[in-house]
C-alpha positions as CSV (number, residue, x, y, z in Angstrom):
1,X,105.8,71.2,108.3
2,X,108.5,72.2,105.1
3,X,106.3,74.5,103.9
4,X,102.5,76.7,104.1
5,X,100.4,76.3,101.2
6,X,97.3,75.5,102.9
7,X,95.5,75.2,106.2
8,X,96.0,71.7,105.9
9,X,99.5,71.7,106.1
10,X,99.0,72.3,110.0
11,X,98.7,68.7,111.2
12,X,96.9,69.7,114.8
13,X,95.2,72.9,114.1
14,X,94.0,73.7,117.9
15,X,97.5,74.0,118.8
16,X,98.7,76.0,116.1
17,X,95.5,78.8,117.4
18,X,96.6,78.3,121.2
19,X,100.2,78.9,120.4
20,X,100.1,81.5,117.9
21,X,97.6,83.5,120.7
22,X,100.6,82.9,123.2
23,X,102.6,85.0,121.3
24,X,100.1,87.4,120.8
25,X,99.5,87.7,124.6
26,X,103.3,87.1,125.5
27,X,105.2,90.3,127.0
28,X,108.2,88.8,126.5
29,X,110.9,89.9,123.5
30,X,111.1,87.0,120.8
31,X,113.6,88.7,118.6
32,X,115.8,85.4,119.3
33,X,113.9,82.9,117.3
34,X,114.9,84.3,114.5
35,X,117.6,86.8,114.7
36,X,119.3,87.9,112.1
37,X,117.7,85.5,109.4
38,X,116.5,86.8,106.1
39,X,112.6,86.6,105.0
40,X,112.2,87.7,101.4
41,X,108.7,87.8,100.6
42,X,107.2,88.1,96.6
43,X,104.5,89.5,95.4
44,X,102.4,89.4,92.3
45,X,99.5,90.9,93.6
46,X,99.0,94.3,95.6
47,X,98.8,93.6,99.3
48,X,97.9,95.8,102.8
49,X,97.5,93.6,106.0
50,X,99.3,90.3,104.0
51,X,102.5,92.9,103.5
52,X,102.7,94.5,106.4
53,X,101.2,92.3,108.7
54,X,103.9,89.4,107.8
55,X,106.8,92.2,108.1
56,X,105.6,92.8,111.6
57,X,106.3,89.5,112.3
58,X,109.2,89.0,110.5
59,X,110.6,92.3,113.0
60,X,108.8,90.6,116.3
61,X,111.3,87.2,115.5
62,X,114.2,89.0,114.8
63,X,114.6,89.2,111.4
64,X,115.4,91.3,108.3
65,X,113.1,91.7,105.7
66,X,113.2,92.1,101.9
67,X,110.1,92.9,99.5
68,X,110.1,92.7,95.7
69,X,106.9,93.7,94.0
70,X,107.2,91.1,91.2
71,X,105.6,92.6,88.1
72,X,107.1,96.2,88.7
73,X,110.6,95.4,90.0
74,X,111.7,92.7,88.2
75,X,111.9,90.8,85.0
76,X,108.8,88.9,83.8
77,X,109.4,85.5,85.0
78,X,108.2,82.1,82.6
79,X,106.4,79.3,84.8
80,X,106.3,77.2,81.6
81,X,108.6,74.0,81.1
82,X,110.4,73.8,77.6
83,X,109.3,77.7,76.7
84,X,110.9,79.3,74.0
85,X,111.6,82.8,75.4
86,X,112.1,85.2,72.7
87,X,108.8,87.2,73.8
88,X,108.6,89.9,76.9
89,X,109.6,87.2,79.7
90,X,113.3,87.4,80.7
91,X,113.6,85.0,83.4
92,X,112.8,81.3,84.3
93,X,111.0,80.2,87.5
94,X,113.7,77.5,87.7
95,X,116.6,80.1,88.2
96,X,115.0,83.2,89.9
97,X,113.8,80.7,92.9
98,X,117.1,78.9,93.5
99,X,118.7,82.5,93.0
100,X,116.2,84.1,95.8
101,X,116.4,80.7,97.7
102,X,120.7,82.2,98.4
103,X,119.9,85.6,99.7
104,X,117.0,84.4,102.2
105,X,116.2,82.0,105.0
106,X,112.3,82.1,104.0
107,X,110.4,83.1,101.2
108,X,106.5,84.4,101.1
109,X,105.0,84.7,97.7
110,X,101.6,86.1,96.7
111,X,99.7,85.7,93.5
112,X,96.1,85.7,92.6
113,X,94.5,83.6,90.1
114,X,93.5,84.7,86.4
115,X,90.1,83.5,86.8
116,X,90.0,82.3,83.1
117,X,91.1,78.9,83.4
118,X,89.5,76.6,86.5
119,X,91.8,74.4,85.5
120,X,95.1,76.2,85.6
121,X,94.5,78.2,88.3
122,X,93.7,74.9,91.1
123,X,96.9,73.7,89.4
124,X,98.4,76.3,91.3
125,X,101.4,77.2,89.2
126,X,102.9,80.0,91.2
127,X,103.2,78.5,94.3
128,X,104.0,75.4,93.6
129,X,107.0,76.3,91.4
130,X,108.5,77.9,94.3
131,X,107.7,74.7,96.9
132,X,109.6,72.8,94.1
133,X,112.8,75.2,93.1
134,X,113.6,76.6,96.7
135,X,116.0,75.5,98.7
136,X,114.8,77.3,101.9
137,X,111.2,77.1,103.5
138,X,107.8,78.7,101.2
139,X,104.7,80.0,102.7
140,X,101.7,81.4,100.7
141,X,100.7,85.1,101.1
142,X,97.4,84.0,99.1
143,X,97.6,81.6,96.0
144,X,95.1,81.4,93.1
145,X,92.9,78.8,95.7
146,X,93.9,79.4,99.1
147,X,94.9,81.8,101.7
148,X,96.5,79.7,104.4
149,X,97.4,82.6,106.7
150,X,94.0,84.2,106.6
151,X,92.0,81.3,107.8
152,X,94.2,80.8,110.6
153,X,93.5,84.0,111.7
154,X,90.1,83.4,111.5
155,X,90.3,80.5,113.3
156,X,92.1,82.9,116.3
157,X,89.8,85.1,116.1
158,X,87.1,83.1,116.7
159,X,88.3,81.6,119.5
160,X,89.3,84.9,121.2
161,X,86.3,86.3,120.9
162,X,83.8,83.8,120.6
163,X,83.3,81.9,123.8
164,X,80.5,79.7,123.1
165,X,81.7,76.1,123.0
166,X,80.1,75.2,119.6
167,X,79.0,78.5,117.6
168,X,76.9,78.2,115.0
169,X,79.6,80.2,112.5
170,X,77.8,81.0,109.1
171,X,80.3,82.0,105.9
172,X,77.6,84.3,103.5
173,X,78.5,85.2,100.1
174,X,77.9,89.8,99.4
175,X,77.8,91.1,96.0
176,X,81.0,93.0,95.1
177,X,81.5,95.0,91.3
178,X,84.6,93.3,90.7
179,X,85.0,89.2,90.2
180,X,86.9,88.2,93.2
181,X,89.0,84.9,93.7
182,X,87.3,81.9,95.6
183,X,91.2,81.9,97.9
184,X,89.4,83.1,101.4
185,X,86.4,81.2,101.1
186,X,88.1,78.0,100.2
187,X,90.6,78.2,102.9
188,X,87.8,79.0,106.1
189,X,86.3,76.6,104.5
190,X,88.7,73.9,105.5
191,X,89.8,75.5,108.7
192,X,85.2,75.4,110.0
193,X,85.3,71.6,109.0
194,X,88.0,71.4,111.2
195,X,87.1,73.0,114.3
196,X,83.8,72.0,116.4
197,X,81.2,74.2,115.1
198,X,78.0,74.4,113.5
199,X,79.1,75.6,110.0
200,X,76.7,76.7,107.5
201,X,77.8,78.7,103.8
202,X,75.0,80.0,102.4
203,X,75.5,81.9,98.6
204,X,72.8,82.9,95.9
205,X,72.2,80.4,93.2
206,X,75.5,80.2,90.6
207,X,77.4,80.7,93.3
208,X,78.4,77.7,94.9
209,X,82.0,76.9,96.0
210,X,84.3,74.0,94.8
211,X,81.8,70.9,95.7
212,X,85.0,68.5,96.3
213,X,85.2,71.1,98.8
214,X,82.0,71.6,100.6
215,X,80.2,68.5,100.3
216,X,79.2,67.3,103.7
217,X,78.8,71.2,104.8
218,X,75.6,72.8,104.8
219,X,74.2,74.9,102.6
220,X,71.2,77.6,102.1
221,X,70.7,79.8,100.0
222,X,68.0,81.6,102.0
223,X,70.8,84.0,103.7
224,X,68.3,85.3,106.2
225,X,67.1,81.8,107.3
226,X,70.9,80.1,107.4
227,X,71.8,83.2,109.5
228,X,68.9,83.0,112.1
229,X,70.8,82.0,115.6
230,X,74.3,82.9,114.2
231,X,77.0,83.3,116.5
232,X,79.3,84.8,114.0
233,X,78.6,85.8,110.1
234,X,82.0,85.8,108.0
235,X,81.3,87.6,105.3
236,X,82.9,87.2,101.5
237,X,82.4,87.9,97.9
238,X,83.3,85.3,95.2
239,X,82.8,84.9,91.9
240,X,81.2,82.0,90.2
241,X,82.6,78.0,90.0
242,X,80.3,77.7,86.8
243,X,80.7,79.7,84.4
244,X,84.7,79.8,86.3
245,X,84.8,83.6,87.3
246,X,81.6,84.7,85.7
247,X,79.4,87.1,87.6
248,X,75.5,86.4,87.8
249,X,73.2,89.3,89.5
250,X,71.4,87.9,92.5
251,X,67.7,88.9,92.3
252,X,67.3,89.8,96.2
253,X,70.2,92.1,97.9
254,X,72.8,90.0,99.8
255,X,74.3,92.6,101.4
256,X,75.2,92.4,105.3
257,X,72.6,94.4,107.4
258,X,72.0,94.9,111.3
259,X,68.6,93.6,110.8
260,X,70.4,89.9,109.3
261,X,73.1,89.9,111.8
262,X,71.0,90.4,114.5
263,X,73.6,90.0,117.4
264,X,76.4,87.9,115.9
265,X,80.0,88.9,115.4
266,X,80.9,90.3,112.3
267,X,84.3,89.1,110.5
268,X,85.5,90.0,107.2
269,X,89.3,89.8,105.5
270,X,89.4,93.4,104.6
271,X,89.6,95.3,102.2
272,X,86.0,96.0,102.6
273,X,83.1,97.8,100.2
274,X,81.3,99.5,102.3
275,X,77.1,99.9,101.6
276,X,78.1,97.1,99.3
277,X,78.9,94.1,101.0
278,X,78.6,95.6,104.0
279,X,76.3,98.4,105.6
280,X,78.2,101.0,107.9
281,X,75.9,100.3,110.7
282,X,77.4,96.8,111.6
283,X,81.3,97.4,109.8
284,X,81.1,100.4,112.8
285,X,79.4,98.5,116.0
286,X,80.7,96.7,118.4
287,X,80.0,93.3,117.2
288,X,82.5,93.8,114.5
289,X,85.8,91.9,114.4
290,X,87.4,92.9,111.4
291,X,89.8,95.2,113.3
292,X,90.9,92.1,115.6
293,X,91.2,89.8,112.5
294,X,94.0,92.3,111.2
295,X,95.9,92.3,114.4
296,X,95.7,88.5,114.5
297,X,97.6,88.5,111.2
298,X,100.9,89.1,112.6
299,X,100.8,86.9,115.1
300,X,99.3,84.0,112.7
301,X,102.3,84.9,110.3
302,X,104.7,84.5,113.0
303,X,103.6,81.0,114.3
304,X,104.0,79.8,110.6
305,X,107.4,81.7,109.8
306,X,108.7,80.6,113.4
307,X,107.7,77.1,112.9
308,X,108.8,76.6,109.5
309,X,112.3,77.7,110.2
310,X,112.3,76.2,114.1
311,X,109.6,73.9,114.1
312,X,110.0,69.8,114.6
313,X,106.5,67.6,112.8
């Protein structure tokens, strides 16, 4: 693996979650791994867990650490090929990555798509730009269509804490004010078709993810039907495929209530509307996991930064 842009870039995912949960459960110091390497991590996009979670790794390894909030801290980069740049962008892609690519081992980046343009955004600019000017490892913090790191946390988590052999795991769309990027969903979308469980996604109508991506998975629209004997609801708010980042009122409420869950576990990426997406009655009880999906960041950026820099495919 030369770089993370997406779950799939883990060729045998089952031992990517069994080794990443050894180091969560080793007591021994792995500050060797990685000592005295650099991470530099990028972002476009404000960040909590992704930020700190992947510094807490980057510490656990050994390492140093530097952060650069993109739009605030530097100069405007261009992405574009053959741009004239007399306008309010000061710096090419081309140079700021092989320049960033000297002063670290690793580099993290984070951007969000625009959600104007399908088109542009599953083309990915950001990230890919850095895959092909760096000269040292990339990983994705989140990209306009994927967040890599999440859904292997998700995949830990569910494992840890789900002991059933084959859980019915059901991925159910919640209204939210703002339009949101399709990232998480896409990504535990391709880690449940990879792991043995009974997946279902169920989403009002307009809501429907990518269909290169979920075809073969499926799908209800009834949420309190597809969640009936769920062993785990992962809850998540996208906006539409069609119109691309439009926002269509559901006519019956799709938030996440005790009475839908009934006794499944409860898992959601944070940050979190409360009484939104989710009422307080299950985000506070017991069968909520959303506490243990942020620890398991750390530990699922440290598999990925260790095996990226000490890692053999």
């Amino acid at each position: 693996m030369n770089n993370y842009k997406s779950i799939d870039d883990i060729a045998d995912l089952d031992l990517a979650v069994n080794e990443a949960l050894t180091f969560k459960q080793t007591q021994t110091s792995l500050t060797h791994l990685a000592k005295d390497m650099v991470l530099c991590m990028l972002f476009f996009n404000s960040s909590l867990r992704t930020r700190l979670s992947t510094q807490a790794a980057a510490f656990k390894l050994g390492m140093q650490v530097m952060v650069l909030n993109v739009d605030s801290d530097s100069w405007k980069l261009e992405f574009e090929d053959g741009t004239v740049m007399n306008m309010d962008k000061a710096e090419h892609i081309k140079e700021a990555v092989q320049v960033v690519s000297q002063y670290a081992d690793i580099i993290g980046v984070r951007a969000f798509p625009e959600l104007i343009s399908r088109q542009s955004d599953e083309a990915e600019p950001v990230i890919k730009a850095f895959v092909k000017y760096a000269t040292v490892p990339v990983f994705s913090l989140e990209s306009a269509t994927e967040h890599p790191l999440q859904a292997l946390t998700d995949v830990m988590t569910i494992k840890e804490f789900v002991p059933k052999k084959k859980p019915k795991v059901v991925l159910s769309w919640a209204p939210h004010p703002r339009k949101l990027p399709h990232a998480v969903a896409n990504s535990f979308v391709k880690a449940m078709k990879r792991v043995d469980c009974e997946f279902v996604i169920t989403h009002p109508e307009g809501y429907h993810l990518n269909p290169e991506l979920t075809k073969d998975v499926m799908i209800n629209t009834d949420q309190k039907q597809a969640m009936q004997g769920a062993d785990v609801v992962y809850t998540k708010n996208w906006s539409c495929y069609e119109p691309y980042g439009g926002i269509v009122m559901p006519k019956e409420d799709w938030m996440i209530t005790s009475e839908k869950i009934g006794t499944a576990k409860f898992m959601h990426c944070l940050p979190v509307r409360r009484n939104v997406v989710v009422a307080d009655e299950v985000l506070d009880s017991s069968n909520s996991l959303v506490i243990e999906q942020a620890n398991n960041r750390t530990y699922a950026a440290l598999w990925v930064i260790n095996k990226l820099l000490n890692g053999k495919d």
